[in-house]
C-alpha positions, 0 to 999 in steps of 0.5 A: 485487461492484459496478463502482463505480470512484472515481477521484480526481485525481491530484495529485502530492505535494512532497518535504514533503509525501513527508517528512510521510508518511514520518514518519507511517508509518515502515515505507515508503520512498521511492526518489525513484519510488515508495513501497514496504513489504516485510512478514512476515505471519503466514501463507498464509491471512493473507497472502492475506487482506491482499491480498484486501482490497488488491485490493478497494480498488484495483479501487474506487479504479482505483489499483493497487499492484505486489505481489509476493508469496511465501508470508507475504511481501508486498512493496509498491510505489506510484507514481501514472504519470499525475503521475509520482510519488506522488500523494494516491491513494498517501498514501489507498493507504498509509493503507488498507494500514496498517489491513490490516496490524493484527494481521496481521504476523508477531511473535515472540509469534505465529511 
């Protein structure tokens, strides 16, 4: 892999800014820190695959998510410290997750 880190500037999102994200990708939440997404995936190898390609983005963007993780289960935490709060690098962060996750998520027709 290639060391070509792209950091960006940091900006910190405003409350509208959080809500119009909120809104547009209703599987996160927002506790007034962070945003966070808790998913089922459909398997072990799945799982990690999701989280492999998570990995890989962070590393190029220099922007790393808190991940917990047990078996099929993820659960997600974005926060950028540097602006204390959510930044434009989470709202990037969320928007490449959520291309991740299709077709990943445990549903009842593939359990």
């Amino acid at each position: 892999m290639y060391n070509k880190v792209k950091r960006v500037a940091a900006i910190r999102l405003d409350s509208a800014e959080i809500s119009r994200l909120l809104g547009s990708y209703p599987s996160w939440n927002y506790d007034g820190s962070k945003l966070t997404r808790n998913l089922t995936l459909r398997d072990f190898e799945t799982t990690w695959s999701f989280l492999n390609q998570i990995a890989m983005r962070s590393h190029l963007w220099g922007h790393h998510p808190t991940i917990t993780t047990s078996y099929n289960k993820v659960s997600l935490q974005l926060t950028t410290h540097d602006v204390g709060g959510v930044s434009n690098i989470d709202r990037k962060m969320i928007e490449k997750i959520e291309s991740y996750c299709v077709g990943r998520e445990e549903t009842d027709g593939n359990k």
